[in-house]
N, C-alpha and C positions, 0 to 999 in steps of 0.2 A: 918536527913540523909535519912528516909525513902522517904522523900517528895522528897527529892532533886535526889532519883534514878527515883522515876517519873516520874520526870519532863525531865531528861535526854533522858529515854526510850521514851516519849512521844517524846523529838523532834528527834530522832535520826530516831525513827518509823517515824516522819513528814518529814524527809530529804529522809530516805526511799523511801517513798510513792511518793514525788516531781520527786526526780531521774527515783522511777519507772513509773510514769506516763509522763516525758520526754521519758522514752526509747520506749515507749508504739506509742508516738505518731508519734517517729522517725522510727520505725518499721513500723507503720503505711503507712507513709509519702512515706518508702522508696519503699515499695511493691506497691503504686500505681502509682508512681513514674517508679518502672523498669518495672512494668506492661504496663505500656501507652506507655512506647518506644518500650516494646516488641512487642506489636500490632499493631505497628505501623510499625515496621521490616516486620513482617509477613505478612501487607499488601503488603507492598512491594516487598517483596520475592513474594509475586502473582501475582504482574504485570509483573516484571521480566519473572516471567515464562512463564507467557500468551507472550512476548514480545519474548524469546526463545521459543517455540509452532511455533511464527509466521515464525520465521527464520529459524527452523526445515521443516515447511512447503512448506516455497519460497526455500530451498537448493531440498529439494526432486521432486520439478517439476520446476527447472532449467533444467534438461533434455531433458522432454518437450519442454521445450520453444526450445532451442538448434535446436531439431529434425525439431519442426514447421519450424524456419526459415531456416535451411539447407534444406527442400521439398520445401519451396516457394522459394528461391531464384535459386532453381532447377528447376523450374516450372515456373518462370518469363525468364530464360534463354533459353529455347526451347521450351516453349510450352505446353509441353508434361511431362510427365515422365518412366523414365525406370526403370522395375524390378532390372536389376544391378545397378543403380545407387543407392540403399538403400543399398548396401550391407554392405555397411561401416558403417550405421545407425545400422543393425544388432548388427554388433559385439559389438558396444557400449553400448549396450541393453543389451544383453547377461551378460557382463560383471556386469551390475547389477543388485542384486539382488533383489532388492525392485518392480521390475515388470515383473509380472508373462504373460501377452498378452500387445502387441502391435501391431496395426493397424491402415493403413491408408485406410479411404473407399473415391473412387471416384464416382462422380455423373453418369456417365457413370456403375455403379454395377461391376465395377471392384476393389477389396481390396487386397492390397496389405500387407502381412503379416510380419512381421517385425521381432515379437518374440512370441513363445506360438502357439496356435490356433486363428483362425480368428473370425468374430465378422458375424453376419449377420445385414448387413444394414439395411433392414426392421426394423427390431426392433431398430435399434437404433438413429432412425430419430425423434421417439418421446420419448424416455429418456432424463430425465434434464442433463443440461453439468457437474453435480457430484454428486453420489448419493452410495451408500453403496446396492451391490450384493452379494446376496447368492454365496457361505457359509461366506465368510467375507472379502471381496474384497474391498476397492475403487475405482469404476470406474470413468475417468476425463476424457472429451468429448472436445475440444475444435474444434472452425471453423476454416478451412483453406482455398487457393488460390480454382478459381475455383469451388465453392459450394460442396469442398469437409469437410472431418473431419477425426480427428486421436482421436482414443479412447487407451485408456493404463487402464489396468489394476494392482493397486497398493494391494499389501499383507496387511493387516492390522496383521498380527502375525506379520510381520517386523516393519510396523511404531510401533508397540505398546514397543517393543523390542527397537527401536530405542529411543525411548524416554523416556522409565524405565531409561536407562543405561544414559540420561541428566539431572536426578534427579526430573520429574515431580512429580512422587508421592514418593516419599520417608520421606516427612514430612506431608503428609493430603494427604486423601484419592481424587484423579483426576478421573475426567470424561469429555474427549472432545468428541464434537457431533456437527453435521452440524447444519443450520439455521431449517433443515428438522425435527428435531430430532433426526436423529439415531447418534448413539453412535460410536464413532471412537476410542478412547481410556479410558480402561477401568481396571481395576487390574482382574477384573471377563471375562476370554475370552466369557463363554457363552452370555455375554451382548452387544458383537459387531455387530453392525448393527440394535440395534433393538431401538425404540423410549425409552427415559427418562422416568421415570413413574414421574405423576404429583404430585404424596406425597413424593415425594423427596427432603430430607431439606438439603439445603448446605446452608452454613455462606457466601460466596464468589462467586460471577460470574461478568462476563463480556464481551463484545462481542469482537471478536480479527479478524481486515481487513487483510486478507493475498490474495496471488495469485488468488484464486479458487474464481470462480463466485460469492459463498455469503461466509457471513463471518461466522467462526465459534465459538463454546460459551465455555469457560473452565469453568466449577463447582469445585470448592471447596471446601471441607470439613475440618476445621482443630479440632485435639483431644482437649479436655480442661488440659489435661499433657502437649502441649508445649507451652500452655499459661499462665500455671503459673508455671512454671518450676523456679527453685529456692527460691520461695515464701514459699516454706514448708523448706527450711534450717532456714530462718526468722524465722517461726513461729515457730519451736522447741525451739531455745535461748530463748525466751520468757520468758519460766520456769521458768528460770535458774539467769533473773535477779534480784530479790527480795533480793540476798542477796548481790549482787557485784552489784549494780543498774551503777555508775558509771563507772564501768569499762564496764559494758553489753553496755551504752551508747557510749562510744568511739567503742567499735567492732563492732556495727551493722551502727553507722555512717562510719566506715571504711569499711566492706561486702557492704552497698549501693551505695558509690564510686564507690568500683572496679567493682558490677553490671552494673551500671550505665555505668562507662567509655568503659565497655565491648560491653554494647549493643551498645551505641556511635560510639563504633569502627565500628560494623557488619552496625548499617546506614551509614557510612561515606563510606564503602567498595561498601554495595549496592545503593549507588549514583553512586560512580564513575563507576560502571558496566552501569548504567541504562545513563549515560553522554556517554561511548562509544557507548553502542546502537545505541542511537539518533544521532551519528556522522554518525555512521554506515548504517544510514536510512537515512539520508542528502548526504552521498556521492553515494549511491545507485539511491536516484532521479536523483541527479544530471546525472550519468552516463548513467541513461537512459535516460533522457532529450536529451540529448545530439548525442547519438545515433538515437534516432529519429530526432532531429534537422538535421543530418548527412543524413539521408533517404531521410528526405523530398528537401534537397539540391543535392541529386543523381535522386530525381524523376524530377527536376524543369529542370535540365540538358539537358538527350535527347530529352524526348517530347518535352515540351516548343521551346528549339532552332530548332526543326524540326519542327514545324507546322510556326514558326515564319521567319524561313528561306524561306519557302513558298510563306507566306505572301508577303517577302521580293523581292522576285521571279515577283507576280502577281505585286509589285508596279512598280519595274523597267521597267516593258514589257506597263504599261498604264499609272503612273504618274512617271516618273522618278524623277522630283525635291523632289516630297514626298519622298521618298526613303531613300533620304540621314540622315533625319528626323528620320526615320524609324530606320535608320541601327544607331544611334546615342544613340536613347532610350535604344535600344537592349546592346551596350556596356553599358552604363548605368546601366540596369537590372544588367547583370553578374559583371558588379564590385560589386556591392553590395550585391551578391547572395555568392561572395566570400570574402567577408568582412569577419575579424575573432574580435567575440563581446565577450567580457568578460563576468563570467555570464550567456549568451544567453542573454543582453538584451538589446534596441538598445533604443533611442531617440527619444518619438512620431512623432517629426518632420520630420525625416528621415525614418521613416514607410510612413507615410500620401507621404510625396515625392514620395518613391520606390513605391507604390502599384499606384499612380496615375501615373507613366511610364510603371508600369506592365498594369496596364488597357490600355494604349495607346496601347498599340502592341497587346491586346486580341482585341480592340476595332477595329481596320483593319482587325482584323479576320474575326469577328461577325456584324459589320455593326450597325444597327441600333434595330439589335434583340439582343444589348445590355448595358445597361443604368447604371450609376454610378451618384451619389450625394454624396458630401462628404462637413460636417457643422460643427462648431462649434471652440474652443480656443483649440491649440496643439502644445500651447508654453511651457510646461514643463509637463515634465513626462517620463515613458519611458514601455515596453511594450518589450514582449519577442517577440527575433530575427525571421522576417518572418511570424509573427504571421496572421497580417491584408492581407500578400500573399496567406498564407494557407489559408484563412477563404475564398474570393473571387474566388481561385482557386477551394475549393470544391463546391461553387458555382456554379461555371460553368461547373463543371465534372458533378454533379449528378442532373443539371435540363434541360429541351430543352428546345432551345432558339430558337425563330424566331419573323418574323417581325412581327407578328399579336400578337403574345404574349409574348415581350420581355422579359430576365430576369434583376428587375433593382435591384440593391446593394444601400443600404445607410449606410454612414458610419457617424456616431456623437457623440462629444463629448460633457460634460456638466462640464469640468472641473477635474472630480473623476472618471470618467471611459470611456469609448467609449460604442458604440451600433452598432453592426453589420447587416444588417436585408436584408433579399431578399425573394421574392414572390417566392412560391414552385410549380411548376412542375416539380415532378421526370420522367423522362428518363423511358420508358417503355421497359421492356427486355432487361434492360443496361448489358456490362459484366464488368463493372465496380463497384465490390461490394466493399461498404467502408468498408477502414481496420480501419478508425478512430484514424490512426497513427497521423492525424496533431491535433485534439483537445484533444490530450492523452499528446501530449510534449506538449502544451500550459498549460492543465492545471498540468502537472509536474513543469515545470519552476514557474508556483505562489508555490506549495505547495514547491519547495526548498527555493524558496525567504521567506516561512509564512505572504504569502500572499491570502488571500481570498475575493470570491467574483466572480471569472471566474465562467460562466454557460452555457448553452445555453437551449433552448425549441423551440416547435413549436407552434404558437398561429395565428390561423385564417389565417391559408393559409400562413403563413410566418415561416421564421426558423429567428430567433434573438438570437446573441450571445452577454454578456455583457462581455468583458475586461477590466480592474481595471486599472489603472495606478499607478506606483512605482516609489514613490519620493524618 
């Protein structure tokens, strides 16, 4: 009898020990288990944020932008511009509070004041186009028509304020700061505007491309409390299973479920955030693509048919049979200038066409001071609307041409992309400053397609752009 409680005790102790060394390992299992999705959340909850950062950014200097192009297209309309004519610009300023000075400085040392105090041009001919001014200011420089520039002044008590209140730091400690160093957002106000110190440990950074000339860096810091946040209700049960092993085994198999399904939820939530985004960032190229597409279709408009009507003028007074030629191209050109392409994007073949009629009519312009080759297979493919117009037309805006030194264009393809290339002589005291609006929509239009590979450089006296073709 005695033997026989032994033996009892021994296995019951052995079924014990099994159960509890099962629950042991499901404990185990489960906490590194909810741990690896939780860190995995929390990655993501930091792109996120850096991706809201960027959107915070591009919303606070859309006003800018606004301003810029309401003065240029003030300035492209007469010439000139009037103190009253900003008045409207004013009130819009006024109205918000995120900018403490605004100022437009013209080359001519005349600044026209907007909102706040004025700026002295002198000095702000060699400050970078965004930099952090005492006492805690962002100043953002951008170029405008004309070799002028509009400087604003942004609060950083407001952006910091603005983005407490979008949740940056409220679960780890943020710090945004330019490509420069200095610090833009920060929980410690005394620390704005001043460089990052270099024994500063964060778990988290990464660089985030927004509006502003370079891009800016988010640092984060997260606690080691929201990293193992519920790992310590696990490890209390623990105790407690020694004597209900089995039963401890079904309860923490059921707590690691519902952990589990929970955190599942929070990625499945912070997906579909991080999917709107990216919609949000594709319809945005898109719309600017497109608006620039729209520009460059309102620049090709009057110039172009004015100098070509000319042309059209000098043929009929000396070759008149040419003429008719002539005037034939030219409807040509505008059908297809007013072609609506889906996309923005057209057909290599019907590129290579338009622009070898576009050249015809430059080419009565310019005579002999200007030279075209065009080589290669441009039986499939296709290539954003106007592109190979743009590329040749800023060719011939920003280099002199004459007969001693022609400007010549080669256009070639190799199957997988094209090769744009022309010998460089820039225009001396041109007042034709590029705005860089045509290889801004060219390369918008690849990055909405996600397509890569658009470039251009300057190599040995030549400017060569590569254009990719989209099958």
């Amino acid at each position: 009898m005695h033997f026989s409680k032994k033996i009892i005790f021994a296995g019951g102790a052995g079924i014990i020990a099994i159960f509890l060394t099962l629950a042991l390992y499901a404990v185990y299992f489960s906490q590194q288990t909810v741990r690896k999705v939780r860190i995995q959340n929390i990655e993501n909850e930091a792109h996120i944020n850096s991706e809201m950062l960027r959107h915070e950014i591009h919303n606070l200097l859309e006003l800018p932008r606004q301003i810029h192009f309401a003065i240029e297209n003030s300035w492209q309309n007469n010439g000139q511009i009037r103190d009253t004519e900003l008045q409207p610009l004013r009130n819009i300023l006024e109205a918000n509070p995120n900018f403490l000075n605004a100022t437009l400085c013209t080359p001519g040392g005349k600044n026209f004041v907007l909102k706040g105090r004025g700026f002295e041009a002198e000095k702000l001919n060699s400050t970078p186009a965004v930099s952090v001014v005492p006492p805690s200011t962002l100043r953002y420089k951008t170029a405008g028509p004309q070799a002028s520039f509009f400087v604003y002044d942004i609060s950083l008590e407001e952006l910091n304020r603005h983005l407490a209140e979008n949740h940056l730091g409220s679960d780890q400690q943020a710090v945004v700061m330019l490509g420069s160093g200095q610090i833009l957002f920060s929980e410690k106000p005394d620390e704005w505007g001043k460089i990052l110190p270099k024994n500063a440990e964060f778990e988290w950074q990464g660089p985030i491309r927004t509006d502003l000339p370079e891009p800016l860096i988010l640092y984060l810091k997260f606690s080691p409390e929201k990293i193992s946040r519920g790992s310590g209700q696990i490890s209390l049960m623990l105790y407690g299973v020694s004597a209900l092993a089995l039963l401890v085994l079904v309860m923490l198999y059921l707590f690691y479920q519902r952990n589990l399904s929970r955190e599942r939820s929070v990625s499945y939530r912070l997906s579909e955030k991080n999917q709107q985004l990216q919609l949000e960032n594709e319809r945005r190229l898109k719309e600017n693509a497109l608006l620039q597409l729209q520009q460059i279709e309102t620049q090709i408009n009057p110039h172009f048919l004015f100098n070509s009507l000319n042309s059209l003028k000098a043929l009929i007074e000396t070759e008149s049979p040419k003429s008719n030629e002539f005037l034939q191209k030219l409807a040509d050109v505008y059908r297809y200038v007013l072609k609506n392409n889906e996309g923005a994007l057209a057909e290599i073949s019907d590129e290579i066409q338009f622009v070898e009629e576009y050249f015809y009519l430059q080419k009565i312009r310019f005579g002999t001071a200007l030279e075209m080759e065009i080589s290669g297979n441009f039986e499939r493919g296709k290539i954003p609307f106007l592109s190979l117009q743009t590329l040749v037309e800023n060719a011939v805006k920003h280099n002199a041409l004459s007969k001693n030194l022609p400007l010549k264009i080669e256009i070639r393809s190799d199957g997988e992309r094209l090769t744009v290339k022309n010998n460089l002589n820039p225009k001396k005291n041109s007042p034709d400053a590029s705005t860089g609006i045509g290889l801004e929509y060219i390369a918008n239009i690849y990055r909405f397609h996600g397509r890569g590979g658009f470039g251009f450089l300057e190599e040995n006296d030549y400017f060569v752009v590569f254009v990719p073709l989209i099958f």
